[in-house]
Residue frames as qw, qx, qy, qz and C-alpha x, y, z in Angstrom:
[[0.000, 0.888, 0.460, 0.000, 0.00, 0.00, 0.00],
 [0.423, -0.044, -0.068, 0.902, 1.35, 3.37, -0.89],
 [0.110, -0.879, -0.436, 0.161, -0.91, 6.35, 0.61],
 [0.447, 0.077, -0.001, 0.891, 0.30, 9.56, -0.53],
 [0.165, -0.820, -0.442, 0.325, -0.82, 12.69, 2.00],
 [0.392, 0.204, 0.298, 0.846, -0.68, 15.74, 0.18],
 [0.063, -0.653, -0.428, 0.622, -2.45, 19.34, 0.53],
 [0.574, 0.627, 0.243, 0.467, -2.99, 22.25, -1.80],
 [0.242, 0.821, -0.138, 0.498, -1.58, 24.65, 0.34],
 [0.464, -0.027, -0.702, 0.541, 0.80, 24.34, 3.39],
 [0.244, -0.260, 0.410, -0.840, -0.11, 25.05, 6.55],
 [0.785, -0.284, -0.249, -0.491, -3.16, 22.46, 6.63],
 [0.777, -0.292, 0.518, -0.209, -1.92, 19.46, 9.00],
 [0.802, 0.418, -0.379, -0.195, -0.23, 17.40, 6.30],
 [0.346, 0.371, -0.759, 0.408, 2.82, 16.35, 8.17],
 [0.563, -0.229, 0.523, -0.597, 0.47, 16.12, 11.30],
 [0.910, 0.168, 0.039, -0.377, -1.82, 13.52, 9.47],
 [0.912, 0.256, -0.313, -0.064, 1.22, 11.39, 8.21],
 [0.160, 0.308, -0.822, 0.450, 3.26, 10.91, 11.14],
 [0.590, -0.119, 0.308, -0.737, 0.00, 10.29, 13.16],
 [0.916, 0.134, -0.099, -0.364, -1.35, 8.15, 10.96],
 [0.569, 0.595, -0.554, 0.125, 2.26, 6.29, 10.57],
 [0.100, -0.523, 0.585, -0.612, 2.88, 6.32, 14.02],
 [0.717, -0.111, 0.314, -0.612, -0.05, 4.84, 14.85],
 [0.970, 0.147, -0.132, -0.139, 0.01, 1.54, 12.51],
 [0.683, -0.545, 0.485, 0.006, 3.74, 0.93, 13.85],
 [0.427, -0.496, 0.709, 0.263, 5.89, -1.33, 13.11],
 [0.505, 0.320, 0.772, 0.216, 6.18, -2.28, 9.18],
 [0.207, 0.943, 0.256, -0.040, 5.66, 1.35, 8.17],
 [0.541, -0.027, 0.034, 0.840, 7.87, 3.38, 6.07],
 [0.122, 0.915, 0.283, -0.263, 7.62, 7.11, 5.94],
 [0.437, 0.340, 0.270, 0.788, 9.22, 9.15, 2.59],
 [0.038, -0.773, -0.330, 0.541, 8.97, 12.47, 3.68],
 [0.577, 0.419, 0.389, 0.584, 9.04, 14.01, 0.09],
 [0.091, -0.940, -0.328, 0.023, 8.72, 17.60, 1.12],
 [0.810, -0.343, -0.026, 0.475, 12.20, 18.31, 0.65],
 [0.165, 0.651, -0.104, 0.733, 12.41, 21.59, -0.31],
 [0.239, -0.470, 0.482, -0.699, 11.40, 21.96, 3.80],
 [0.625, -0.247, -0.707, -0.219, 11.02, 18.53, 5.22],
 [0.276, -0.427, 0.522, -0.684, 9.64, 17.92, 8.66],
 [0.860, -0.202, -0.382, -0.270, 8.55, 15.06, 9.30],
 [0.736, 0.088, -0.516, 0.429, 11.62, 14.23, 11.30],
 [0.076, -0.476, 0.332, -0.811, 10.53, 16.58, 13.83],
 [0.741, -0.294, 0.299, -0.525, 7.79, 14.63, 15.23],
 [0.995, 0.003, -0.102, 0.017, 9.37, 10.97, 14.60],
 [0.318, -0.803, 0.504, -0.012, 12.83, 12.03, 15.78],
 [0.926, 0.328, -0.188, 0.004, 14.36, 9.37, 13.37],
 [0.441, -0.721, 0.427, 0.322, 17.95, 8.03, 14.51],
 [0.626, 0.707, -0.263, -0.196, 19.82, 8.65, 10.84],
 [0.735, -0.562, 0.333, 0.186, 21.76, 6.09, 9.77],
 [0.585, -0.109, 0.440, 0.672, 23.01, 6.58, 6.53],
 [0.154, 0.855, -0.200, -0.454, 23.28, 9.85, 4.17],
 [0.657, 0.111, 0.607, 0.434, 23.45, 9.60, 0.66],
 [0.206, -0.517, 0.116, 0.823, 24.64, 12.28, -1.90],
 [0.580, 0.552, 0.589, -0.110, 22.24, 13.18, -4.69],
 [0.043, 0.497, -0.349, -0.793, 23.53, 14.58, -7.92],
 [0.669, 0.647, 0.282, -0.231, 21.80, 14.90, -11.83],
 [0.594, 0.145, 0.413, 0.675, 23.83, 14.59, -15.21],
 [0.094, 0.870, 0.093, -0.475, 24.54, 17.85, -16.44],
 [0.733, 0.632, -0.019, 0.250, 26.16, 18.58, -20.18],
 [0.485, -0.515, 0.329, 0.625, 30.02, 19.28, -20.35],
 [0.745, 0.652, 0.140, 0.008, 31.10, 20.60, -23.67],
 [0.714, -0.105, 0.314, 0.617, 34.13, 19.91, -25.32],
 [0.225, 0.828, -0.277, -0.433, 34.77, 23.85, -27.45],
 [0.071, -0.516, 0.670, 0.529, 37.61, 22.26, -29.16],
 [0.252, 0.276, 0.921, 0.112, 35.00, 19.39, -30.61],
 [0.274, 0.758, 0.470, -0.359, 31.96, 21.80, -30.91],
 [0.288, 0.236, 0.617, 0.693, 31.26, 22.58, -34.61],
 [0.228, 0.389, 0.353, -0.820, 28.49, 25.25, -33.03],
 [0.123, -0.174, -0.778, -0.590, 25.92, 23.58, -35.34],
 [0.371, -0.150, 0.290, -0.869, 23.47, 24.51, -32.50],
 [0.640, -0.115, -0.709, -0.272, 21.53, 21.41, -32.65],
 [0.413, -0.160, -0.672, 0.593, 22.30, 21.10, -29.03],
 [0.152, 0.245, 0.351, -0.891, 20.07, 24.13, -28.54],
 [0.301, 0.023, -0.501, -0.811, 17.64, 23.40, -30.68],
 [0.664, -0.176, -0.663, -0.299, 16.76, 20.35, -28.86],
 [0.233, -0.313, -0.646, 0.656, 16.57, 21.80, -25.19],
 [0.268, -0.680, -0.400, -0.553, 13.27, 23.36, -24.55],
 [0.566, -0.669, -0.400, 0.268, 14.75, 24.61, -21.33],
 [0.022, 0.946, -0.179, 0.269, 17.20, 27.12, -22.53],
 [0.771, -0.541, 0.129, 0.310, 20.05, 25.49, -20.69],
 [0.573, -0.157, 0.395, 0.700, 22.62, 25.96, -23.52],
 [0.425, 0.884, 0.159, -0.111, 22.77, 28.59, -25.81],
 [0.607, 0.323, 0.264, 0.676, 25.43, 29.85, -28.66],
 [0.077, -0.928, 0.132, 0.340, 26.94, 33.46, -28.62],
 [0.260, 0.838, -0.426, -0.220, 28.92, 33.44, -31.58],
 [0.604, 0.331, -0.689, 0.226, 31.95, 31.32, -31.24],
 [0.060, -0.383, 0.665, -0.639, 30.72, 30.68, -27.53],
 [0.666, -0.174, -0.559, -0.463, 28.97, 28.43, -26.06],
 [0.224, -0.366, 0.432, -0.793, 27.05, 28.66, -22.81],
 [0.470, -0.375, -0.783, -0.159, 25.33, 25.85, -20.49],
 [0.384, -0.473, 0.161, -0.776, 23.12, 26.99, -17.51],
 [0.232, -0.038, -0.937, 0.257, 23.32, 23.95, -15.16],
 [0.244, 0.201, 0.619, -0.719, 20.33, 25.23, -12.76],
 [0.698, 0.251, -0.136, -0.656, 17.93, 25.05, -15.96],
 [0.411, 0.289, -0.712, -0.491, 18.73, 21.76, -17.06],
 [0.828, -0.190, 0.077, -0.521, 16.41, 18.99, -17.06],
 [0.257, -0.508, 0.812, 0.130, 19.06, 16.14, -17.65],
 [0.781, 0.541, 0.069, -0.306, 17.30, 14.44, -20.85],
 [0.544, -0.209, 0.649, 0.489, 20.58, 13.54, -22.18],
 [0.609, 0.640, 0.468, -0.038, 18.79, 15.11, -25.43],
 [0.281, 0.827, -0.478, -0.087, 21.96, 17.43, -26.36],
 [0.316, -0.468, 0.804, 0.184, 24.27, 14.50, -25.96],
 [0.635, 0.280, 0.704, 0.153, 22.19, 12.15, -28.14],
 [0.470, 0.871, 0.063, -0.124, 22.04, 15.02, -31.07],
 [0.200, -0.888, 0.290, 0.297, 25.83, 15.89, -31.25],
 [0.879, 0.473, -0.051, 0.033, 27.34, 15.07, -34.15],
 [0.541, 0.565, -0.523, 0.340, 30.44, 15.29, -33.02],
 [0.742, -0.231, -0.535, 0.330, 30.92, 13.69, -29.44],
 [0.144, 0.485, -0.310, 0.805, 31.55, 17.23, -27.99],
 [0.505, -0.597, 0.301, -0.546, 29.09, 16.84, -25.05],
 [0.409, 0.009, -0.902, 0.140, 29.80, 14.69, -22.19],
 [0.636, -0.712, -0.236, -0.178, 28.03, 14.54, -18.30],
 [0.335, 0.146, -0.767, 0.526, 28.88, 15.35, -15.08],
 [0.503, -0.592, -0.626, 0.072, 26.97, 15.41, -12.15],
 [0.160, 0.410, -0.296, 0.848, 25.72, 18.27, -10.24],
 [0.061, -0.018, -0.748, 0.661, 24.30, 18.25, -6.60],
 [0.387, -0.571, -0.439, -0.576, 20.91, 18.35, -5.55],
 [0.531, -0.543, 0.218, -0.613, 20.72, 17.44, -2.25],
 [0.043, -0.094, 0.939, -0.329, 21.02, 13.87, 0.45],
 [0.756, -0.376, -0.182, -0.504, 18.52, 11.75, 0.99],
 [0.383, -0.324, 0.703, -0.505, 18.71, 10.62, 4.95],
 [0.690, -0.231, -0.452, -0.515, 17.63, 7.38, 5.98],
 [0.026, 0.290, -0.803, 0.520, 17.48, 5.77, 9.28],
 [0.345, -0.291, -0.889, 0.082, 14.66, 4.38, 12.31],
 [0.401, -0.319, 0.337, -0.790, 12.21, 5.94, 14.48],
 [0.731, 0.131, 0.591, -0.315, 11.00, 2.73, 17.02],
 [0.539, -0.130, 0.790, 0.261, 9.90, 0.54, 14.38],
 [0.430, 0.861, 0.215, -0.168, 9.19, 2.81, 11.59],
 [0.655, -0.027, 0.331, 0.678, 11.49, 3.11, 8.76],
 [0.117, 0.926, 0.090, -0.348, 12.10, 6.96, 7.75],
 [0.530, 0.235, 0.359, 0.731, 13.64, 7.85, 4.47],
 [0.046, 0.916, 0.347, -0.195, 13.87, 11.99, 3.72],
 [0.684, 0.274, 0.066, 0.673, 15.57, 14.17, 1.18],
 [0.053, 0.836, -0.022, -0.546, 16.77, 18.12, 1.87],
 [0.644, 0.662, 0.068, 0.377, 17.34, 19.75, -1.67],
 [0.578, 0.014, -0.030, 0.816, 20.27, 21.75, -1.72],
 [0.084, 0.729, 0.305, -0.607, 19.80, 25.55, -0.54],
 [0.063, -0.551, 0.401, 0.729, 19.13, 27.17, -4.16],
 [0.084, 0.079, 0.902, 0.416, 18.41, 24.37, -5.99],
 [0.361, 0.306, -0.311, -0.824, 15.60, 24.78, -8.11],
 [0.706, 0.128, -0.505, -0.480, 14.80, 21.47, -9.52],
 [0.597, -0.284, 0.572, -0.486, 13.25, 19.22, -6.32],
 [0.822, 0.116, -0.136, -0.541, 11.79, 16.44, -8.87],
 [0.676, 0.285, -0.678, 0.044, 14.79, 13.97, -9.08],
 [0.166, -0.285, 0.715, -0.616, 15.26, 14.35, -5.16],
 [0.802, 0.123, 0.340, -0.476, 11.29, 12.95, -4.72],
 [0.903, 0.076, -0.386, -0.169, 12.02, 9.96, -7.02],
 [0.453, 0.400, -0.778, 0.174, 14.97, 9.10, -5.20],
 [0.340, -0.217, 0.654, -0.640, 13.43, 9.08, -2.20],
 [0.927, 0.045, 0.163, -0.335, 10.15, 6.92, -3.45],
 [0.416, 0.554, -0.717, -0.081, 13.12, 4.75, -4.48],
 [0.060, 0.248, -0.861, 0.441, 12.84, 3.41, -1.29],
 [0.792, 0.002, -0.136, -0.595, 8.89, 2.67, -1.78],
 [0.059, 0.036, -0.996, -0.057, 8.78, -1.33, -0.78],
 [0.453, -0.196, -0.337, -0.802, 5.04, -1.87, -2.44],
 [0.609, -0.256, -0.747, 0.078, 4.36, -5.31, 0.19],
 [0.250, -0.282, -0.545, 0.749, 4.84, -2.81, 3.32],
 [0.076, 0.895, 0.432, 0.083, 2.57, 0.30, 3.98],
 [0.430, 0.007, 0.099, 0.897, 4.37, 3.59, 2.51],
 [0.085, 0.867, 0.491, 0.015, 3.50, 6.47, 3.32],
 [0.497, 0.139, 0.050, 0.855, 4.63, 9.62, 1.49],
 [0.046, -0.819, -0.297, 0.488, 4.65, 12.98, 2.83],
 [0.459, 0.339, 0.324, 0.754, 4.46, 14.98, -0.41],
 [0.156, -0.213, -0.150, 0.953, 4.87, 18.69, -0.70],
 [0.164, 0.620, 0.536, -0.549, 2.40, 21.16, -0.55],
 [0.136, 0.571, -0.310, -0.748, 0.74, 22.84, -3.91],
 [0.741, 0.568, 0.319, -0.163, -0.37, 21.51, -7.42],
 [0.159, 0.696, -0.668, -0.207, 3.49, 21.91, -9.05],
 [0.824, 0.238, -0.513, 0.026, 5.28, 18.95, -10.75],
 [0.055, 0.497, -0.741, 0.449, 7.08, 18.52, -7.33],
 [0.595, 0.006, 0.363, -0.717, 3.52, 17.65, -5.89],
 [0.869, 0.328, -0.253, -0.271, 2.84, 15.02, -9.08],
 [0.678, 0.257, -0.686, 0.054, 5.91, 13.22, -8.96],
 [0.028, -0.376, 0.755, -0.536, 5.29, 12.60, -5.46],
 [0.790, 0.111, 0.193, -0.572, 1.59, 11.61, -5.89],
 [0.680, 0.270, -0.556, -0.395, 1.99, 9.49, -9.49],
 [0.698, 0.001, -0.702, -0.140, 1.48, 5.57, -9.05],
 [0.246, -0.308, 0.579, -0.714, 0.19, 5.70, -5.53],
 [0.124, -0.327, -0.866, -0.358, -2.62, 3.77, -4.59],
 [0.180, -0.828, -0.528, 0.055, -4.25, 6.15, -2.57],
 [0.328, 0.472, 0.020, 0.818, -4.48, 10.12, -2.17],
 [0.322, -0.639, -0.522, 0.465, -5.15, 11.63, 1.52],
 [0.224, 0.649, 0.221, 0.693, -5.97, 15.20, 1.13],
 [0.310, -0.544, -0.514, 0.586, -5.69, 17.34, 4.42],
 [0.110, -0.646, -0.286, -0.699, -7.74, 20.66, 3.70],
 [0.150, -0.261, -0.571, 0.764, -9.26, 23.01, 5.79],
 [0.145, 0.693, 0.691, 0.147, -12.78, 24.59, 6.11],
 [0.065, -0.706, -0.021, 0.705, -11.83, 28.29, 5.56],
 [0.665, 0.686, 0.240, -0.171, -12.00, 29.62, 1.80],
 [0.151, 0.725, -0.658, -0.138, -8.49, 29.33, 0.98],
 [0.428, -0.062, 0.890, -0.145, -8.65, 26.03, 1.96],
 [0.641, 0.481, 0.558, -0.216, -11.32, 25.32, -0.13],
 [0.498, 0.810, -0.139, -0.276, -9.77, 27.26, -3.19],
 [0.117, 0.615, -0.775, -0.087, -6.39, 25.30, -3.26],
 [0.625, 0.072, 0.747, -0.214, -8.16, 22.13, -2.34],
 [0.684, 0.628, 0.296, -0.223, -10.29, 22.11, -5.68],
 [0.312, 0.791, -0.484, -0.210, -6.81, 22.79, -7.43],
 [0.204, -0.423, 0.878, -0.099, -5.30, 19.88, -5.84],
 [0.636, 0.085, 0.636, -0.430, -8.12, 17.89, -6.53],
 [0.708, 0.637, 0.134, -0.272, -8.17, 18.20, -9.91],
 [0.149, -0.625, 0.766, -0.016, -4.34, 17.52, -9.93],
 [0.549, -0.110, 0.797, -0.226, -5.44, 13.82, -8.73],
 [0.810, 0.506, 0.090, -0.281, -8.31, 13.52, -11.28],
 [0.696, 0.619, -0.283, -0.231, -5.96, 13.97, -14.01],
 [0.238, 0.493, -0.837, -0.006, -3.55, 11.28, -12.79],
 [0.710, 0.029, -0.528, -0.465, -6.23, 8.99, -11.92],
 [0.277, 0.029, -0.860, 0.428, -5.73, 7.79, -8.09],
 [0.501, -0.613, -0.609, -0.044, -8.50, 7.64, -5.14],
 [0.267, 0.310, -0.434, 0.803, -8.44, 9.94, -3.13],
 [0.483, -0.776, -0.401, 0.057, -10.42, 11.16, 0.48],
 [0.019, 0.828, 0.036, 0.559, -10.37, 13.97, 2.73],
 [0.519, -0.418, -0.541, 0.513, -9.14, 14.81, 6.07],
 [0.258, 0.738, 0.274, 0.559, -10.25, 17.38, 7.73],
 [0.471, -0.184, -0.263, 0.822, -8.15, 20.06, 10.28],
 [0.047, 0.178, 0.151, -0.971, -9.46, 22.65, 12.39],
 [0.086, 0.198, 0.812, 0.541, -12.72, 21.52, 11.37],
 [0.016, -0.812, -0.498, 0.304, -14.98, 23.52, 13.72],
 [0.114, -0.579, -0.137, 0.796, -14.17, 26.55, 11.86],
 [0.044, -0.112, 0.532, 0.838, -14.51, 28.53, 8.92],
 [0.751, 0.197, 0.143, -0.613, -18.19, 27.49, 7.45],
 [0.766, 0.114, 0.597, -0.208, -19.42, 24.09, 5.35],
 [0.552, 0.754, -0.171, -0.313, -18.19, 25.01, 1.74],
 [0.141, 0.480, -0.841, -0.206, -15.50, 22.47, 1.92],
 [0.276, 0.082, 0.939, -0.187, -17.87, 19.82, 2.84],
 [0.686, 0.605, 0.139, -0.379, -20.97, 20.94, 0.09],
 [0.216, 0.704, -0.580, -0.349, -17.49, 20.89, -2.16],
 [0.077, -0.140, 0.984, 0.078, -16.18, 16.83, -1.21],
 [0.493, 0.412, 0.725, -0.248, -20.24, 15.74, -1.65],
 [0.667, 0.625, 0.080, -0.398, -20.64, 17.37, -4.58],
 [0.158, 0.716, -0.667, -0.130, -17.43, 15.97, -5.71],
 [0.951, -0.164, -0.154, -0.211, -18.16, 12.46, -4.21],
 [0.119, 0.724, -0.503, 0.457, -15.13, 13.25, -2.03],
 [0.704, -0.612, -0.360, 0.020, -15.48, 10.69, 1.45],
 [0.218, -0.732, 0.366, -0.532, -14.48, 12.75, 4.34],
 [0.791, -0.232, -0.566, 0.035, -12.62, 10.25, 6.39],
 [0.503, -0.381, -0.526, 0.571, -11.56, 12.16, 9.48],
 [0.112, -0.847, 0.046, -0.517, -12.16, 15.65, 10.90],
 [0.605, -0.344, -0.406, 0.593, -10.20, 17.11, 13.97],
 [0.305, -0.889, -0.326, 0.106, -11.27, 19.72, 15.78],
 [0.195, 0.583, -0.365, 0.700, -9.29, 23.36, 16.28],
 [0.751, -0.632, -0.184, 0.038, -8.16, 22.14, 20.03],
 [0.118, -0.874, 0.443, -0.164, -5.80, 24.13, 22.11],
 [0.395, -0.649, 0.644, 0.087, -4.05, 21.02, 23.37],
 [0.850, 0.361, 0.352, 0.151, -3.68, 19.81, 20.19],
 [0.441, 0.840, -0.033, 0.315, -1.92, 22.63, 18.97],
 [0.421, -0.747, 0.500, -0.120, 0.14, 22.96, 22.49],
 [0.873, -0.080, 0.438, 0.197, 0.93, 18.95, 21.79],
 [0.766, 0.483, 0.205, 0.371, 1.98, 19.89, 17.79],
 [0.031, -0.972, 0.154, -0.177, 4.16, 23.13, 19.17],
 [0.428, -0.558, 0.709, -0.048, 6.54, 20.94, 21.54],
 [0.430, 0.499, -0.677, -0.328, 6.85, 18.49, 18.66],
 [0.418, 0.006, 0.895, -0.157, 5.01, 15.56, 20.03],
 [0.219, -0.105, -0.792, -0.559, 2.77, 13.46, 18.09],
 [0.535, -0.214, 0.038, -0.816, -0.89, 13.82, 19.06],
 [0.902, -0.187, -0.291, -0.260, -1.78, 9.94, 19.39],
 [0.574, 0.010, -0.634, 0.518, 1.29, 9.77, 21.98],
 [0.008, 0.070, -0.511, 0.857, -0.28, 12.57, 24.20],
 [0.617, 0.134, 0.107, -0.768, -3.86, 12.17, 23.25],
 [0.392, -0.060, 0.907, -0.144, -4.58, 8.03, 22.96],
 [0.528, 0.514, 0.420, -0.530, -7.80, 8.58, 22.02],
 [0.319, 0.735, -0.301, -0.517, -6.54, 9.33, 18.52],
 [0.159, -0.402, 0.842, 0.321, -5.12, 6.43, 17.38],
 [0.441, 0.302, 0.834, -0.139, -8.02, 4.64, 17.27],
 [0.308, 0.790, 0.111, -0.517, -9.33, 7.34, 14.89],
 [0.004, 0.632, -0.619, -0.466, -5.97, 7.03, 12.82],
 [0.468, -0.042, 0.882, -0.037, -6.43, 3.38, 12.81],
 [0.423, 0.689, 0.488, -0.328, -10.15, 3.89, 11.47],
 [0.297, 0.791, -0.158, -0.512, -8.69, 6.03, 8.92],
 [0.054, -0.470, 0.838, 0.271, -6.62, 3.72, 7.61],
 [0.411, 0.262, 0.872, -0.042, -9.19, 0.61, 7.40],
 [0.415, 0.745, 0.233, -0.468, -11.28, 3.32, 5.51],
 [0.376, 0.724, -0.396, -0.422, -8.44, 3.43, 2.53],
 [0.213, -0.088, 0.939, 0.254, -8.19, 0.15, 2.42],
 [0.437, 0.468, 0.739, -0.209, -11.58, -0.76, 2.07],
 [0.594, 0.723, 0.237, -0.261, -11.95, 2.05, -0.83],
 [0.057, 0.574, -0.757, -0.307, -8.33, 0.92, -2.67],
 [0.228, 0.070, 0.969, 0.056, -10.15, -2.74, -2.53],
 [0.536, 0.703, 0.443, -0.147, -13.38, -1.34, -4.29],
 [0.285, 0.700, -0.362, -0.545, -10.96, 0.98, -6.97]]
C-alpha cells in the first residue's frame, strides 16, 4: 500500500496527518517524507539517521575544441540550458532537465556529463518505523529527481506512506503518481477550499483515489464539505481546532502519543483506505 498525504496549500496538517497516521500503525511502516524543499517530518518521529546519501543529476560538459556550433544542441533543449553566442557556447546547469537530449544530437561527441548536486537523501529508524527523507540543496531549483529518489525506497508489500509537498506543481505530481491512494488534508476556511479544488483536480488527471481529512474543522463554514459531496469526495476524518492539540503539535510531540484517544481514529482512517483501494 502506498498512501500519498498531500495538501494544496501548506499550513493544513499534512505532516500532522502522516506521522500520526504512521505512528499509529507501527511497526512495518515506512515514511518518505518528500517535502524536501522543507522537510519535517523528522521533527515529530525524531528518526535516529543512519546513513546519508549524496544526490547529484547529469549535467552537459562541452568539449569547445570538438563543438562545430551547429546549434543542434540548442535546438533540442526546450529549457534554454545551452545557448550559442557566436563562437561561444554557454550551459546553464540550474535550468537543465538532464534528458541527455543534447548529448544524443551531437554530431560530433563534444558533449559529455557530469553530475551536479541536488541534495542527500537521509535514511534511518524511528521505534519501528522506517524513515527515508531528502533536503534539496539551498538554491536548488529542480526538487523532482530528489522525490524519485526518495520513493526509491517505496517497498510496495509494506505500507508507505509519502509525505508529499504542498501545492499543485510537478514537485507535488511526482510525489503523488502511481500511488494507490491520495489523503488530502484541507481546511474549512475559503483558501482552503480554493487550493483544495486545485489539488483535486491535480489527482483527477492522474487517476488515483483519493479522500479527505479534515483540520481545524470547527471553523470557517461548510463550503469544503458541500465541495467533497458534490465531488463524491469521502471525508474520512475531521479534527477539531483544540488548544491542546496545537500545544501537543508546538513541543513536537505526536498527538496519538499525548492524546490516545486518537489512534483509534488514525487506525479507522486507515481501514477506511483500504476498504476504498479494494473497491478501486
Amino acid at each position: 500500500m502506498i498512501i500519498s498525504v498531500a495538501s494544496g496549500k501548506g499550513g493544513t496538517g499534512k505532516t500532522t496527518i502522516a506521522t500520526n497516521l504512521a505512528f499509529s500503525l507501527g511497526k512495518g511502516v515506512k515514511v518518505l517524507d518528500c517535502d524536501v524543499e522543507e522537510p519535517n517530518a523528522h521533527l515529530f518521529l525524531h528518526p535516529q539517521i543512519e546513513k546519508t546519501e549524496s544526490i547529484s543529476t547529469p549535467i552537459p560538459v562541452i568539449d569547445e575544441d570538438k563543438c562545430t556550433y551547429c546549434n543542434k544542441c540548442v535546438e533540442i533543449c526546450r529549457y534554454n540550458s545551452i545557448a550559442i553566442i557566436g563562437k561561444t557556447i554557454l550551459t546553464f546547469p540550474e535550468l537543465c532537465h538532464s534528458c541527455g537530449g543534447c548529448m544524443a544530437v551531437c554530431p560530433e561527441d563534444a558533449i559529455t556529463e557530469t553530475g551536479r548536486e541536488l541534495g542527500v537523501v537521509e535514511l534511518g529508524k524511528s521505534g519501528n518505523i522506517d524513515f527515508i527523507h531528502g533536503k534539496l540543496r539551498v538554491g536548488e531549483a529542480m526538487s523532482p529527481p530528489l522525490i524519485n529518489e526518495v520513493r526509491s525506497y517505496i517497498e510496495p508489500d509494506s505500507i508507505n506512506i509519502i509525505d508529499a509537498p504542498p501545492g499543485t506543481s510537478c514537485p507535488v505530481i511526482a510525489a503523488m503518481k502511481n500511488t494507490d491512494f491520495v489523503l488530502m488534508v484541507t481546511e474549512p476556511t475559503p483558501f482552503g477550499l480554493h487550493d483544495l479544488q486545485l489539488a483535486v483536480e491535480a489527482v483527477k488527471l492522474i487517476d488515483i483515489p483519493c479522500g479527505l481529512v479534515i483540520n481545524r474543522s470547527d471553523i470557517g463554514n461548510n463550503d469544503v464539505r458541500a465541495y467533497a459531496d458534490k465531488e463524491n469526495l469521502p471525508i474520512l476524518l475531521e479534527i477539531p481546532f483544540d488548544r491542546k492539540i496545537a500545544e501537543v503539535y508546538s513541543k513536537g510531540y505526536l498527538i496519538v502519543e499525548k492524546m490516545p484517544e486518537y489512534k483509534e481514529k488514525f487506525l479507522e482512517l486507515y481501514n477506511s483506505i483500504e476498504n476504498i483501494v479494494g473497491k478501486a
